[in-house]
C-alpha positions as CSV (number, residue, x, y, z in Angstrom):
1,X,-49.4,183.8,-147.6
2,X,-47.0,181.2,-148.6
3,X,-46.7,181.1,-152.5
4,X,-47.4,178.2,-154.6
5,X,-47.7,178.0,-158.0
6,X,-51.8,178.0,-158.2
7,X,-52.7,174.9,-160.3
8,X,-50.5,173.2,-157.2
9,X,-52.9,175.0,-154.4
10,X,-55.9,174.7,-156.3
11,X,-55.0,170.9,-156.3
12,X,-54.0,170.8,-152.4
13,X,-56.7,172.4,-150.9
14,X,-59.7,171.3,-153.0
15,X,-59.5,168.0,-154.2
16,X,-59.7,165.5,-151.0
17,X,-60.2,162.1,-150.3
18,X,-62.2,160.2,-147.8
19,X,-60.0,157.7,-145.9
20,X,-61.5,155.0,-143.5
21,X,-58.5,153.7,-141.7
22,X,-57.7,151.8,-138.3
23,X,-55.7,153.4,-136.0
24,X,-53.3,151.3,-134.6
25,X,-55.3,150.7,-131.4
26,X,-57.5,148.8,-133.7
27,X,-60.5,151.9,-133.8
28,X,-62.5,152.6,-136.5
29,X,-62.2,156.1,-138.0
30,X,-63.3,158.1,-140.6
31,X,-61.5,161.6,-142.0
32,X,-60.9,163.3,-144.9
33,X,-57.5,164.7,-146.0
34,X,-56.3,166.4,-149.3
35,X,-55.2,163.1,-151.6
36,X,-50.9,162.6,-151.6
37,X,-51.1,162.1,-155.3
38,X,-52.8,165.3,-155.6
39,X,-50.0,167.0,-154.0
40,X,-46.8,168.2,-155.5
41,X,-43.7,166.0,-154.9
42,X,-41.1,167.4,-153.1
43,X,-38.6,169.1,-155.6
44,X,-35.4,167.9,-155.7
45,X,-34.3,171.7,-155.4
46,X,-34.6,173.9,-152.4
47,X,-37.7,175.0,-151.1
48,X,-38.9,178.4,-153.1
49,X,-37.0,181.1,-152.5
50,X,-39.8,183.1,-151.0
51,X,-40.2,181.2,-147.9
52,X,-36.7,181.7,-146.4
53,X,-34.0,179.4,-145.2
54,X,-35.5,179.4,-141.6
55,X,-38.5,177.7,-143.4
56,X,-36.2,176.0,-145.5
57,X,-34.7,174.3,-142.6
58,X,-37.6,173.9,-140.3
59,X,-37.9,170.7,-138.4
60,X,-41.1,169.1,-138.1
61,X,-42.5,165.8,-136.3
62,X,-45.4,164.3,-136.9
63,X,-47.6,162.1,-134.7
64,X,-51.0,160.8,-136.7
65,X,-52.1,157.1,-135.6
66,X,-54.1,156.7,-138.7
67,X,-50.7,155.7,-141.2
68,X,-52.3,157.0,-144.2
69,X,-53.0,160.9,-142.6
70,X,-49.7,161.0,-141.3
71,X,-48.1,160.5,-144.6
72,X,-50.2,162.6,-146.3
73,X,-49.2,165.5,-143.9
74,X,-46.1,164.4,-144.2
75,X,-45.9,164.5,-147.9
76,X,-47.7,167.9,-147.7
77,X,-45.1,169.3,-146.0
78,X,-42.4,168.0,-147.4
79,X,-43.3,169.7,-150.8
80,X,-43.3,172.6,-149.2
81,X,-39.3,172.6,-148.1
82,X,-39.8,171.2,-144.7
83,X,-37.7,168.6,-143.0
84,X,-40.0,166.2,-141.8
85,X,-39.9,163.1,-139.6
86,X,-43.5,160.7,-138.7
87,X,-44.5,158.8,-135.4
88,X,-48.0,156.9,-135.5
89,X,-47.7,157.0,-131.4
90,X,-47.2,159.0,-128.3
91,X,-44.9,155.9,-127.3
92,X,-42.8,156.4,-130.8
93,X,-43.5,160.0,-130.2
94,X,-41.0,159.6,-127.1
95,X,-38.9,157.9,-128.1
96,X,-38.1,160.2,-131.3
97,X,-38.1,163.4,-129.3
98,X,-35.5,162.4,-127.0
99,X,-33.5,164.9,-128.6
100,X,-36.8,167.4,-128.9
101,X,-34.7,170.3,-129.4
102,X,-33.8,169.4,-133.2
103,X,-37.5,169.7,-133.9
104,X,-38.9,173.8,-134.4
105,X,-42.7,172.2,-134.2
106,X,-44.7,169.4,-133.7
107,X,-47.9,168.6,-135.4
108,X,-50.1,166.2,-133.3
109,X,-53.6,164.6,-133.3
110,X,-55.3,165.2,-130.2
111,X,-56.3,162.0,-129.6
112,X,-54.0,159.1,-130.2
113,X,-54.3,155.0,-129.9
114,X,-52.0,155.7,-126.5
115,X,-53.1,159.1,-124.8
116,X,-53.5,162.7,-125.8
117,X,-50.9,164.8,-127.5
118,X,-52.0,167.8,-125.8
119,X,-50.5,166.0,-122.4
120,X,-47.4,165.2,-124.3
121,X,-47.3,168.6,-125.6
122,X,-47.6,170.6,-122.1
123,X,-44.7,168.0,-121.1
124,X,-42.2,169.1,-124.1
125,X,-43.0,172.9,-123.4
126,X,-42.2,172.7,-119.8
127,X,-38.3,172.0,-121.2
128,X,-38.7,173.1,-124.4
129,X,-40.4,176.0,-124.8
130,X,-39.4,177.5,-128.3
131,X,-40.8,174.4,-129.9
132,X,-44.2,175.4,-131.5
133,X,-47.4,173.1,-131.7
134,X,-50.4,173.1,-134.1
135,X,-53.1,170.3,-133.4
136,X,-55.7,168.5,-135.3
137,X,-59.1,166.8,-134.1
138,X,-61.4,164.9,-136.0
139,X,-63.4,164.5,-132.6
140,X,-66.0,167.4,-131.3
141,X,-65.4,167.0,-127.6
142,X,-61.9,167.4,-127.9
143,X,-62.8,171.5,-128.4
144,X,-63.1,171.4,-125.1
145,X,-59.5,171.6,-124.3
146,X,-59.9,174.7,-126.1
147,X,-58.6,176.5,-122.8
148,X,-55.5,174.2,-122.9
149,X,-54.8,175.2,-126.5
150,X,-55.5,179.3,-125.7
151,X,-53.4,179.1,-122.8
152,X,-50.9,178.3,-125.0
153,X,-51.3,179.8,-127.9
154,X,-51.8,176.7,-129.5
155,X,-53.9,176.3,-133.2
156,X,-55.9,173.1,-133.2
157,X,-57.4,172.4,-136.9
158,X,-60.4,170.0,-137.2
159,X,-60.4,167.5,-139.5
160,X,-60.9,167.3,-142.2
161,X,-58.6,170.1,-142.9
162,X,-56.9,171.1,-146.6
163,X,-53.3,171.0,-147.4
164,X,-53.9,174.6,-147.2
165,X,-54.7,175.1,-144.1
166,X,-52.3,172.6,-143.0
167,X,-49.7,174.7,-144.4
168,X,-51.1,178.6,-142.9
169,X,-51.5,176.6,-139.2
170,X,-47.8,175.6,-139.8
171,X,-46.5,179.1,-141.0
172,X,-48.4,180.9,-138.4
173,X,-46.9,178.9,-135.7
174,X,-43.3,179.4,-137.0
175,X,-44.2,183.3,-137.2
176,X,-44.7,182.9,-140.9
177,X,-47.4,184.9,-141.7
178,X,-48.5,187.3,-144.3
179,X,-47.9,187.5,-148.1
C-alpha cells in the first residue's frame, strides 16, 4: 500500500466527478473520474520517501482521448512522484513512443478515437518487453479481450475508477505492491 497522508486519499478516492466529454473523434461519452482539484498538487519536493527512487523516477505515458480524463490521470500521478507525459491518440501515441524505452509503463484506454490500445500495446511488447501496461474501459464488451489482457498479465480497470485504484493498478504493474 502506497502511503498518503489520509485526508489526501480520502479526498482521491471518494470524491468524483461526472465528466461528459467528446473524444476527439467527435463521440459522445460519459465517465466518472476522481475531480483534479480534489487531488493533491504535485509537491515541489521529491516524491515521499517511502515509495523509492525507482518509483520516484518512473516513466509513465498516457493515452486518454477524452482531454479532461487524461489530465486528471495525469495530475493523479504526478502527485504521486511520477514522471508523466499525455497523448489523446494512438497516432500521438506513436509518435511519442518512438523512443518507447524511456517509458517503464503505459496507461491506455482500450478504446481510442483511432483504434485500440490493446493492438498498440501487443506491438510495443513484441520489442519492448520490460514496459508494463495497465488498461482502462469505460465500455462492457471490451472485457472480452479479457484473454488478451491474462495472456499478458495485463490489469484493465473499468471506468469509473478512483485515484486509488489508479494508483494500486500502477504500483502493481511496477512490482510495487504491499504496505
Amino acid at each position: 500500500m502506497v502511503s498518503r497522508p489520509r485526508e489526501a486519499r480520502r479526498r482521491c478516492s471518494t470524491r468524483v466527478t461526472r465528466l461528459r466529454a467528446r473524444s476527439r473523434d467527435g463521440c459522445r461519452r460519459g465517465g466518472s473520474a476522481p475531480a483534479a482539484a480534489e487531488c493533491p498538487a504535485p509537491a515541489a519536493e521529491a516524491a515521499p520517501a517511502d515509495r523509492g527512487d525507482a518509483v520516484a523516477s518512473a516513466s509513465i505515458l498516457v493515452i486518454e482521448d477524452m482531454l479532461e480524463l487524461g489530465r486528471i490521470a495525469q495530475r493523479i500521478l504526478t502527485a504521486q512522484g511520477y514522471h508523466v507525459a499525455r497523448a489523446a491518440s494512438l497516432k500521438e501515441a506513436r509518435e511519442v513512443l518512438r523512443d518507447p524505452g524511456r517509458y517503464d509503463l503505459i496507461f491506455s484506454d482500450v478504446i481510442l478515437g483511432d483504434g485500440n490500445g490493446i493492438d498498440l500495446a501487443e506491438a510495443i511488447q513484441r520489442d519492448h518487453p520490460a514496459i508494463r501496461m495497465v488498461f482502462a474501459s469505460g465500455y462492457a464488451d471490451e472485457r472480452v479481450r479479457l484473454d488478451t489482457l491474462n495472456k499478458h498479465g495485463w490489469r484493465c480497470l473499468a471506468k469509473p475508477y478512483t485515484a486509488q485504484e489508479l494508483l494500486d493498478a500502477v504500483d502493481e504493474a511496477l512490482g510495487r505492491t504491499g504496505s
